[in-house]
CHARMM-style PDB file with segment names, atoms N, HN, CA, C and O in Angstrom:
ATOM      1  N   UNK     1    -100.331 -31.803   2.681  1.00  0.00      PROA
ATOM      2  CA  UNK     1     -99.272 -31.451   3.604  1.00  0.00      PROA
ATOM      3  C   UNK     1     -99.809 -30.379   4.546  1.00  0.00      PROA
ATOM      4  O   UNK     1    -100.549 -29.452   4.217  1.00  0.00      PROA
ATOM      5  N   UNK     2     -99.311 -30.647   5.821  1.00  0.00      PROA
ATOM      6  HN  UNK     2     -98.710 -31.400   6.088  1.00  0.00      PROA
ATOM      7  CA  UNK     2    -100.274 -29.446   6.731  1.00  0.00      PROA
ATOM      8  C   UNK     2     -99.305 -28.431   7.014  1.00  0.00      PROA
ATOM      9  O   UNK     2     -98.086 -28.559   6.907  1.00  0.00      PROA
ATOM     10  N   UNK     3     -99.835 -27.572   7.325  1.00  0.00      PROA
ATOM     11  HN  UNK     3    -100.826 -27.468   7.412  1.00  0.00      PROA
ATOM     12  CA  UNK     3     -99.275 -26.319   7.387  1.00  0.00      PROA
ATOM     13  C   UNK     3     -97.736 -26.064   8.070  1.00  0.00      PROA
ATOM     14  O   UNK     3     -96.839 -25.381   7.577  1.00  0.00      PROA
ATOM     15  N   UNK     4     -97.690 -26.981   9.632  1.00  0.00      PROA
ATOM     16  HN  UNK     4     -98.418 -27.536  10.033  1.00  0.00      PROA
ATOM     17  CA  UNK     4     -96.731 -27.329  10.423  1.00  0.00      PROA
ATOM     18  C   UNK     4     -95.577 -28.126   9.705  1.00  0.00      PROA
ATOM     19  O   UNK     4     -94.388 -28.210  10.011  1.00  0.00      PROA
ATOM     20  N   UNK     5     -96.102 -28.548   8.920  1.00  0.00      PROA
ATOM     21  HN  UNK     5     -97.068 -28.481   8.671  1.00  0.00      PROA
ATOM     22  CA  UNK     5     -95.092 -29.269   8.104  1.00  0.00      PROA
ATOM     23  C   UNK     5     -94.292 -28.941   7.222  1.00  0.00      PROA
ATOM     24  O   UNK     5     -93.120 -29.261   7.023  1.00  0.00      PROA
ATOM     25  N   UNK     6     -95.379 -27.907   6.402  1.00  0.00      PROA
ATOM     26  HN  UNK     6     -96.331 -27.647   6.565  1.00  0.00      PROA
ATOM     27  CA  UNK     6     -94.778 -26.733   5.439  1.00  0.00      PROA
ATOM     28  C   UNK     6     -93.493 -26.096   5.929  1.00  0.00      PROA
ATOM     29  O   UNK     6     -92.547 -25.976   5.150  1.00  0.00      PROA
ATOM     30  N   UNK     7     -93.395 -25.570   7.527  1.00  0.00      PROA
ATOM     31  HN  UNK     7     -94.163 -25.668   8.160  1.00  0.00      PROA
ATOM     32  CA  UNK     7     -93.189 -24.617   8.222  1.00  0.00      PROA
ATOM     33  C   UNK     7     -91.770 -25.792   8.702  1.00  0.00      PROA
ATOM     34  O   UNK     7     -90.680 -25.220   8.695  1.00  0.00      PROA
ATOM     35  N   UNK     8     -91.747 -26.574   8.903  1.00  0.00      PROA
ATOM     36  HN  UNK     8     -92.632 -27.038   8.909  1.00  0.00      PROA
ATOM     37  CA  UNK     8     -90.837 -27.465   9.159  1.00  0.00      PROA
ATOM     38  C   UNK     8     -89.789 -27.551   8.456  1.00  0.00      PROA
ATOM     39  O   UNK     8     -88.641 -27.218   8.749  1.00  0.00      PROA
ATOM     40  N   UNK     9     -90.416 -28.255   6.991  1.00  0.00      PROA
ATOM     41  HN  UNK     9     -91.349 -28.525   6.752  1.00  0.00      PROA
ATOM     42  CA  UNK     9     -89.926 -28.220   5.994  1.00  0.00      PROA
ATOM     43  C   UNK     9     -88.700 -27.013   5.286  1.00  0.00      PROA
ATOM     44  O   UNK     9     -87.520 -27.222   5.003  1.00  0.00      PROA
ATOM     45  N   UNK    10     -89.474 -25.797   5.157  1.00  0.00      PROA
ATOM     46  HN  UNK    10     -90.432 -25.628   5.387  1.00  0.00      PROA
ATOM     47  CA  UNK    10     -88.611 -24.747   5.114  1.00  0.00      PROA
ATOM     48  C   UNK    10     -87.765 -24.073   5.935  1.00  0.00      PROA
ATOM     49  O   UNK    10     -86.855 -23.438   5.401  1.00  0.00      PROA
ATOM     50  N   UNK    11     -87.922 -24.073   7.746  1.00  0.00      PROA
ATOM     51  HN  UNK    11     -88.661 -24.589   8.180  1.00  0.00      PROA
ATOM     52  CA  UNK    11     -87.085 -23.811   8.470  1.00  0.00      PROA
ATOM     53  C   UNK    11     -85.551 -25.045   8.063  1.00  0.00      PROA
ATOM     54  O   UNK    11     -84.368 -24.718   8.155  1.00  0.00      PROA
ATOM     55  N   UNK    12     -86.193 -26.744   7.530  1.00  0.00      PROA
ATOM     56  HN  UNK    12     -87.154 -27.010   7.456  1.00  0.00      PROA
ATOM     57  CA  UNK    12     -84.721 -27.326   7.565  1.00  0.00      PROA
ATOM     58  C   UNK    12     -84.111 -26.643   6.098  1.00  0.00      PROA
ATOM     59  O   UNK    12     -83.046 -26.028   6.150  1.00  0.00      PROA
ATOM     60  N   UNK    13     -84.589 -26.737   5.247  1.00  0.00      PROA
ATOM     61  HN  UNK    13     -85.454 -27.237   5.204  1.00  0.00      PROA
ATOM     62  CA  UNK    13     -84.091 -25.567   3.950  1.00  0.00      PROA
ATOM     63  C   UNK    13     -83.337 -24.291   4.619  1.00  0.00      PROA
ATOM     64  O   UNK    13     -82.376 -23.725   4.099  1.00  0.00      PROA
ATOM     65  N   UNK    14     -83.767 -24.034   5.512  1.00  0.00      PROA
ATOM     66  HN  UNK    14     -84.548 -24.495   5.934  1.00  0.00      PROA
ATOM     67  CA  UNK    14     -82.950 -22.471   5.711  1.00  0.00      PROA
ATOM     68  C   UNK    14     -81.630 -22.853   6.241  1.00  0.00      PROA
ATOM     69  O   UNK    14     -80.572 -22.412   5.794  1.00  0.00      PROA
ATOM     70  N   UNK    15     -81.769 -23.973   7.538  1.00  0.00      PROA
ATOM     71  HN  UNK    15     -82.629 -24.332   7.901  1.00  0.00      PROA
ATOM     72  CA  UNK    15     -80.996 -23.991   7.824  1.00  0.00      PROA
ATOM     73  C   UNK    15     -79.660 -24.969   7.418  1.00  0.00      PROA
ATOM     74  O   UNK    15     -78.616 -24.924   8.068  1.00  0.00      PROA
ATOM     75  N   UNK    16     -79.824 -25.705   6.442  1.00  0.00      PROA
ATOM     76  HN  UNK    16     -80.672 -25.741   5.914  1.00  0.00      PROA
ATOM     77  CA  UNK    16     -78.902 -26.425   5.233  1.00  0.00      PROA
ATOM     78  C   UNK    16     -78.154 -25.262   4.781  1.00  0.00      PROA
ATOM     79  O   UNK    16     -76.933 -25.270   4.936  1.00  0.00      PROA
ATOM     80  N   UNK    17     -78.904 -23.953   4.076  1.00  0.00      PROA
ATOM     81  HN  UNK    17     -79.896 -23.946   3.950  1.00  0.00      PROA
ATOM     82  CA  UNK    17     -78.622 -22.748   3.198  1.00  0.00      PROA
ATOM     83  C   UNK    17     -77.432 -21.958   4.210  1.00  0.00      PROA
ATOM     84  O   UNK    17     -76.343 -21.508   3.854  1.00  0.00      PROA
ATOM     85  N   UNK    18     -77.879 -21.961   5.211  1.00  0.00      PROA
ATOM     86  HN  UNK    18     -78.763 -22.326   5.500  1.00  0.00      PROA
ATOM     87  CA  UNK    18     -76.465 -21.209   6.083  1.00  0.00      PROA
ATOM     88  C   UNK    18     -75.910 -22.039   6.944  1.00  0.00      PROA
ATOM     89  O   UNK    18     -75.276 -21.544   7.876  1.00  0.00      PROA
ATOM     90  N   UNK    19     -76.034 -23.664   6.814  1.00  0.00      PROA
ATOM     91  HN  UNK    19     -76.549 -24.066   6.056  1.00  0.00      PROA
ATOM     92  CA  UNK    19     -74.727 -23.928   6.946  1.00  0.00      PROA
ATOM     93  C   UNK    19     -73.642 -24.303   5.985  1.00  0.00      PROA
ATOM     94  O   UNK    19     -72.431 -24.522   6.010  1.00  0.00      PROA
ATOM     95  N   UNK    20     -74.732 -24.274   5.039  1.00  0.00      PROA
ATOM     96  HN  UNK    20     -75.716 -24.095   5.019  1.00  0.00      PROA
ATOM     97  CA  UNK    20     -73.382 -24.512   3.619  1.00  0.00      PROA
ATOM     98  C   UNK    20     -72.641 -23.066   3.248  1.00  0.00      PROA
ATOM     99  O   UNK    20     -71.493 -23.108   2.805  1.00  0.00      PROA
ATOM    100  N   UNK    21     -73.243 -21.919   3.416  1.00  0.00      PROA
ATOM    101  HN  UNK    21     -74.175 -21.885   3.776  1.00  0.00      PROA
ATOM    102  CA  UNK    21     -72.710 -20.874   3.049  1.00  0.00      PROA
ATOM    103  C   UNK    21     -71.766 -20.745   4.535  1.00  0.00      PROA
ATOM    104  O   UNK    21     -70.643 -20.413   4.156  1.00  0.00      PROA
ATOM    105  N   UNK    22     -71.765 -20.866   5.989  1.00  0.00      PROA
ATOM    106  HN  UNK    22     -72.677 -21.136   6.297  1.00  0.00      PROA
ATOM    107  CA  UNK    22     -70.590 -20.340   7.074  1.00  0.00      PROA
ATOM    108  C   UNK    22     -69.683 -21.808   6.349  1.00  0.00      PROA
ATOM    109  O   UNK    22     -68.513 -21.439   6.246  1.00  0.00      PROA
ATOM    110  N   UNK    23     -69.781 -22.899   5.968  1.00  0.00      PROA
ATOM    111  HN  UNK    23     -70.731 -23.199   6.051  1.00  0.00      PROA
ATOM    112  CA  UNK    23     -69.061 -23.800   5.298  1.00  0.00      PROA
ATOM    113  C   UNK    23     -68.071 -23.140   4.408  1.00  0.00      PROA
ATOM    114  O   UNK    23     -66.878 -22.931   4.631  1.00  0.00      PROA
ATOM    115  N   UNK    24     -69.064 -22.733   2.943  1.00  0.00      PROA
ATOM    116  HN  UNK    24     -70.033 -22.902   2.762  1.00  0.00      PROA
ATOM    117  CA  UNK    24     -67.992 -22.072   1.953  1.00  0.00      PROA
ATOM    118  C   UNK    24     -67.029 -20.770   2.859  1.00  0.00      PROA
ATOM    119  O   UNK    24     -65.812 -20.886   3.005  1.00  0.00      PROA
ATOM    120  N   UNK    25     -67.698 -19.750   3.322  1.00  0.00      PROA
ATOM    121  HN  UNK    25     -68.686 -19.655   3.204  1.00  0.00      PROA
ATOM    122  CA  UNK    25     -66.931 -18.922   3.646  1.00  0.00      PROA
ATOM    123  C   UNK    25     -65.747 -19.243   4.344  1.00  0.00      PROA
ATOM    124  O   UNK    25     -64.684 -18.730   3.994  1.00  0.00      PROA
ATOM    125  N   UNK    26     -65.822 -20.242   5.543  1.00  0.00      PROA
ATOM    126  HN  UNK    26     -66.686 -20.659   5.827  1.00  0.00      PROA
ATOM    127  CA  UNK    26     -64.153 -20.595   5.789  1.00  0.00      PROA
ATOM    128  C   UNK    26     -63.687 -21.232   5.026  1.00  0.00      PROA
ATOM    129  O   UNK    26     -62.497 -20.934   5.125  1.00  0.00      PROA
ATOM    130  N   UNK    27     -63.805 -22.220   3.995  1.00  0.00      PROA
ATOM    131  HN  UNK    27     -64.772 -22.463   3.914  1.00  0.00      PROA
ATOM    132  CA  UNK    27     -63.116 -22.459   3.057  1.00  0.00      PROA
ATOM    133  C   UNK    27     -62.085 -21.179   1.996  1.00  0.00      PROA
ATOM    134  O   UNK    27     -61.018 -21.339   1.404  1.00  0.00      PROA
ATOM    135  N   UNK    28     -62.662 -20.393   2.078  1.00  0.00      PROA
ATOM    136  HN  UNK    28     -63.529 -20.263   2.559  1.00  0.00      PROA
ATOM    137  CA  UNK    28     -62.638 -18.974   1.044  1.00  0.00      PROA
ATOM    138  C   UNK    28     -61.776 -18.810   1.654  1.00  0.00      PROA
ATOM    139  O   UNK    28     -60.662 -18.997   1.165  1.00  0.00      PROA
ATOM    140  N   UNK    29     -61.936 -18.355   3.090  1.00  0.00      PROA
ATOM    141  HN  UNK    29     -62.841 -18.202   3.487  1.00  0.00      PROA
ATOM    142  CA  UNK    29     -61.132 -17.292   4.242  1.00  0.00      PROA
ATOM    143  C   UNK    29     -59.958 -18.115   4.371  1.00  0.00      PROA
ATOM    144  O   UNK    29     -59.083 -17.458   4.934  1.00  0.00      PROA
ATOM    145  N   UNK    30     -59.508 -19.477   4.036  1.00  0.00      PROA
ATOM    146  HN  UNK    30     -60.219 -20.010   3.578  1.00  0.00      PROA
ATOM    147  CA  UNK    30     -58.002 -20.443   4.246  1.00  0.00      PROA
ATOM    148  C   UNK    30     -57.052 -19.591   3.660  1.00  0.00      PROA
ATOM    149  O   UNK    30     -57.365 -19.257   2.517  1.00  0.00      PROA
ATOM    150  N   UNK    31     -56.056 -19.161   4.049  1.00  0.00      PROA
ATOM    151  HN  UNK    31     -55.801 -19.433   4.977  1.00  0.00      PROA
ATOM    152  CA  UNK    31     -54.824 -18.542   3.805  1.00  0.00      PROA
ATOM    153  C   UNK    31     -54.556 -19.751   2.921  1.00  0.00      PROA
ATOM    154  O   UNK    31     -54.843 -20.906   3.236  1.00  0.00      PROA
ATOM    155  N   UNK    32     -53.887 -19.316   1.606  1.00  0.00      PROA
ATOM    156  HN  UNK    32     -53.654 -18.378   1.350  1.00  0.00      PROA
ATOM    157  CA  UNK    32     -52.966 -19.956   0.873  1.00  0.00      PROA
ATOM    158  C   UNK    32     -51.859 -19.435   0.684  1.00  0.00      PROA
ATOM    159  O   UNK    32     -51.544 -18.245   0.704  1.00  0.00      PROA
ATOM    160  N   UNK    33     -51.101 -20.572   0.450  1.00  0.00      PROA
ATOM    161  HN  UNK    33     -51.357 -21.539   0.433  1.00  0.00      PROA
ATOM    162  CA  UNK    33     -49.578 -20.811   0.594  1.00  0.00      PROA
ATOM    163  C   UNK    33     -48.446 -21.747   1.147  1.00  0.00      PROA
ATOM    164  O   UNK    33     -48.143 -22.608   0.320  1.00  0.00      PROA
ATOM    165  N   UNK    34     -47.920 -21.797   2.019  1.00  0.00      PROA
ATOM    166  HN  UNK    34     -48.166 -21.097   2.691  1.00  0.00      PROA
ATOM    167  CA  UNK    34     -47.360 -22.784   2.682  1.00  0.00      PROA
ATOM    168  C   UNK    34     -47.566 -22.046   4.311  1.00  0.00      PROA
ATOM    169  O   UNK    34     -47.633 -20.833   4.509  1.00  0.00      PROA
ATOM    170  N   UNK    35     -47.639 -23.066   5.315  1.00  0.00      PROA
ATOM    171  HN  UNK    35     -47.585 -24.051   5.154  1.00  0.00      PROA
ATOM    172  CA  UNK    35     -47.639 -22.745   6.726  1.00  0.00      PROA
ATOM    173  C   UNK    35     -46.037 -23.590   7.201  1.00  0.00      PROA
ATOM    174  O   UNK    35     -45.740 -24.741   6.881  1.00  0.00      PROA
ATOM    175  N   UNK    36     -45.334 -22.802   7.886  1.00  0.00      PROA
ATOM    176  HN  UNK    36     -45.576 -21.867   8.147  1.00  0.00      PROA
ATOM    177  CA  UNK    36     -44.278 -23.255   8.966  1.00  0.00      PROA
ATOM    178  C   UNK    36     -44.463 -23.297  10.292  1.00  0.00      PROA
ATOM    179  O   UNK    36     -44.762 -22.293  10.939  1.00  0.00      PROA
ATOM    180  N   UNK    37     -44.302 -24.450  10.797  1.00  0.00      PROA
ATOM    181  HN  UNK    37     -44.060 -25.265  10.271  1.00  0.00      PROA
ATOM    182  CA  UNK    37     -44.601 -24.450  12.368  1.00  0.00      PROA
ATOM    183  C   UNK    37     -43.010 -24.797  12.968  1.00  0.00      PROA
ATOM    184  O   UNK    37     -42.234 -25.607  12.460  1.00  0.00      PROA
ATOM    185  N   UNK    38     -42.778 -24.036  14.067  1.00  0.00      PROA
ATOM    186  HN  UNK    38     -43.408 -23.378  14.480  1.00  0.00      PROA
ATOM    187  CA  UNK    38     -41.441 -24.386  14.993  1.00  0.00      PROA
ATOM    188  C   UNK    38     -41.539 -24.689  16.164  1.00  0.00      PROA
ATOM    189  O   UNK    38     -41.415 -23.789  16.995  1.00  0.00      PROA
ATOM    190  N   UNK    39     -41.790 -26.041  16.596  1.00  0.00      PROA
ATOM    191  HN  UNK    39     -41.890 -26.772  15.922  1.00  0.00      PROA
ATOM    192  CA  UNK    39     -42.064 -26.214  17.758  1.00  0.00      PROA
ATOM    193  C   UNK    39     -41.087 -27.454  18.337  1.00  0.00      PROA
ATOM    194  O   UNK    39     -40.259 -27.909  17.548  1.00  0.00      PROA
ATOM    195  N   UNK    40     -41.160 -27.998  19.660  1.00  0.00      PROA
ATOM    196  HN  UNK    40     -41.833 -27.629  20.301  1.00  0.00      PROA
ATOM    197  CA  UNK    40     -40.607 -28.674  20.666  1.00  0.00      PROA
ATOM    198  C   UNK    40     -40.124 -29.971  19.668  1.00  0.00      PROA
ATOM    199  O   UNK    40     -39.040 -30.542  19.785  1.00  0.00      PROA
ATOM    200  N   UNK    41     -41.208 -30.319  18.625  1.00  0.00      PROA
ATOM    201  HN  UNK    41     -42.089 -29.855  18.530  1.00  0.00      PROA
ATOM    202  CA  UNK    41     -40.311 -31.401  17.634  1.00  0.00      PROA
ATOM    203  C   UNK    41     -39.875 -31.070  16.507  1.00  0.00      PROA
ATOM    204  O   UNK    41     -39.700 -31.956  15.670  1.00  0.00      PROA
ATOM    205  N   UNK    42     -39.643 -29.978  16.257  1.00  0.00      PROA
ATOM    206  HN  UNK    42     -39.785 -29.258  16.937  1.00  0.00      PROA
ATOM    207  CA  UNK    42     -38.616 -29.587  15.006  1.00  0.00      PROA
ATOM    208  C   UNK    42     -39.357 -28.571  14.319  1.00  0.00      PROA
ATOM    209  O   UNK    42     -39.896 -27.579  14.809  1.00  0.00      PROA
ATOM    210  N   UNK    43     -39.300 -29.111  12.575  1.00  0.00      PROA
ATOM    211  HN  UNK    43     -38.863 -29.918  12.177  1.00  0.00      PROA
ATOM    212  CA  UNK    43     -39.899 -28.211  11.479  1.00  0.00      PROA
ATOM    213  C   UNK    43     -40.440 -28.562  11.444  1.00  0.00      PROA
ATOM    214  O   UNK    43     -40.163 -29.718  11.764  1.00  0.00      PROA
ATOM    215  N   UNK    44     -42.293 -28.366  11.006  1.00  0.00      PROA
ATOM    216  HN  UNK    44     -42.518 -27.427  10.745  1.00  0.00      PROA
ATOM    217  CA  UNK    44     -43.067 -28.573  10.298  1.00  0.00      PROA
ATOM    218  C   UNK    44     -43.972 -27.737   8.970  1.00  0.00      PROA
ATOM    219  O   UNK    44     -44.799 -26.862   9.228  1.00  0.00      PROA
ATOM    220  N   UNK    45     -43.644 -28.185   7.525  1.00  0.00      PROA
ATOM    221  HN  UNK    45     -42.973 -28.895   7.315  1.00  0.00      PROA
ATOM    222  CA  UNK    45     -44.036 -27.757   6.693  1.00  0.00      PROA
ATOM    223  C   UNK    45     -45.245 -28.429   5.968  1.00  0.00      PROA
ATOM    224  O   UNK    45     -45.350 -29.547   5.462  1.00  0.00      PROA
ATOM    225  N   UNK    46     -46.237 -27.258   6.095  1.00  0.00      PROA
ATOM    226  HN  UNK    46     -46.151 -26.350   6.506  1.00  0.00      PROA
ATOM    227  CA  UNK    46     -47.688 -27.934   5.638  1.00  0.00      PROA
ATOM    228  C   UNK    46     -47.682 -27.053   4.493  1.00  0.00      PROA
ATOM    229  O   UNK    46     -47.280 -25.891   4.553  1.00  0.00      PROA
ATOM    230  N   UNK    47     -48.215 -27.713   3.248  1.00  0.00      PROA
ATOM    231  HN  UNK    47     -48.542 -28.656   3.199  1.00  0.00      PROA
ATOM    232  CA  UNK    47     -48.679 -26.921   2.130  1.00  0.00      PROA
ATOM    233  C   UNK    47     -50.124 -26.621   2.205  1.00  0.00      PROA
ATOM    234  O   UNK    47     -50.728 -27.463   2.870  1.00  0.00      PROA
ATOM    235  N   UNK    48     -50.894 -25.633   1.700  1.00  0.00      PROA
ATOM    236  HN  UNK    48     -50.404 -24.949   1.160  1.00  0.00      PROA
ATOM    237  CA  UNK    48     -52.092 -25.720   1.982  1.00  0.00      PROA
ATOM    238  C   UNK    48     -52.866 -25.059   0.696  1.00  0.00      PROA
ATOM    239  OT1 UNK    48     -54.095 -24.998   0.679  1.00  0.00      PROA
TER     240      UNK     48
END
């Protein structure tokens, strides 16, 4: 394996590693509970 490749290789590793972690973190950061929306067509109740 040549060196460039090495170097390839681990830049796509890095960048898998932080997009799965900005992934988890908004998952984390989701408000739980229920959301109410009041708008032009009525109620809307989302559980989340």
């Amino acid at each position: 394996m040549s060196r460039n490749s090495l170097y390839l290789l681990i830049g796509a590793l890095v960048v898998v590693v932080i997009g799965f972690g900005i992934y988890a973190y908004q998952q984390e950061s989701q408000p739980d509970g229920v959301a109410i929306e009041f708008n032009e067509n009525g109620v809307s109740v989302e559980a989340n």
